[in-house]
N, C-alpha and C positions, 0 to 999 in steps of 0.2 A: 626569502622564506616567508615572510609576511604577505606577498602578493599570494602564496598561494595558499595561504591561510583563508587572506579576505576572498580569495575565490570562489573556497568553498563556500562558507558563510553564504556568500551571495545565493550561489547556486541550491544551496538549501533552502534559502527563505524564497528564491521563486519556486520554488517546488512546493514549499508551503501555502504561497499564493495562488499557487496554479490549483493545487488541491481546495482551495478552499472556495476557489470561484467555478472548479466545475463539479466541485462538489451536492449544487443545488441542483443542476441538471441530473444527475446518475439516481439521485434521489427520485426524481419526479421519473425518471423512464424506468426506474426499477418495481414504480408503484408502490412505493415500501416506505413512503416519506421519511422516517426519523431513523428507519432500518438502516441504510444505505451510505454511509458516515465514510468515506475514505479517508478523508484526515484524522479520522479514529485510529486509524491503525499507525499514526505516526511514531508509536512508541517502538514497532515492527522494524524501523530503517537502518538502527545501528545492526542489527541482522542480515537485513538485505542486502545493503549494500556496503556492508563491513564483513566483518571474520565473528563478531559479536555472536554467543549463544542466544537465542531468543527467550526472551521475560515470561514469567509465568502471568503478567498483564498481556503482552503481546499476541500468546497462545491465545487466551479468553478473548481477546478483542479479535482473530483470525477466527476462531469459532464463529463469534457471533456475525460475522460478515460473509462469512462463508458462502448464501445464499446470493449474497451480490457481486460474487466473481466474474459471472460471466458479462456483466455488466461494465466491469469493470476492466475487463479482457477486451472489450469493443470502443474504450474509448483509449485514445493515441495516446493522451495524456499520463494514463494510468499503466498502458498494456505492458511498457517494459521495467515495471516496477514486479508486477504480479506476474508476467511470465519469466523471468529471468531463473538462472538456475539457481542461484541463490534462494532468491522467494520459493519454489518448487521445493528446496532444503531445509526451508524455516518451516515450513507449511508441516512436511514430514514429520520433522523434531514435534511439532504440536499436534501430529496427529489429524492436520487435515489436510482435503485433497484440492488443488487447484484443478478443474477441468480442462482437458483438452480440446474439446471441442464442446459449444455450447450450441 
């Protein structure tokens, strides 16, 4: 049970890693420097990729990012975190819309 504990762990802090090192890129191709914050929305994942209702932080932080979806739709890293049906779910609950095509 502990192997799949530390599994996740793992798998979560590279994903935090991962977000955080292509987070300066998304930024600089969105033209939006400080706009464009994906590991901003880390508060968003017990949502995503749980059963978890989404936070009334996590709505406020999907608002404000909301303009760098499609940006965030085109990078590999990010694309099955924000297209999944879940994400598409939480997005809804907050009242916002993920694009389908950008």
């Amino acid at each position: 049970m502990k192997k799949v504990g530390n599994r996740w762990s793992l798998a979560l802090v590279a994903l935090i890693i991962a977000c955080v090192a292509v987070s300066v890129s998304v930024s600089v191709a969105e033209g939006n420097g400080a706009g464009c914050d994906p590991v901003a929305l880390s508060p968003c994942l017990p949502a995503i990729t749980g059963s978890d209702s989404p936070t009334e932080e996590c709505c406020r932080l999907l608002r404000s990012q909301e303009p760098c979806f499609c940006s965030y739709l085109s990078n590999p890293a990010f694309k099955p975190y924000i297209d999944s049906p879940n994400a598409r779910a939480v997005a809804t609950k907050c009242g916002v819309q993920i694009p389908t095509k950008c």
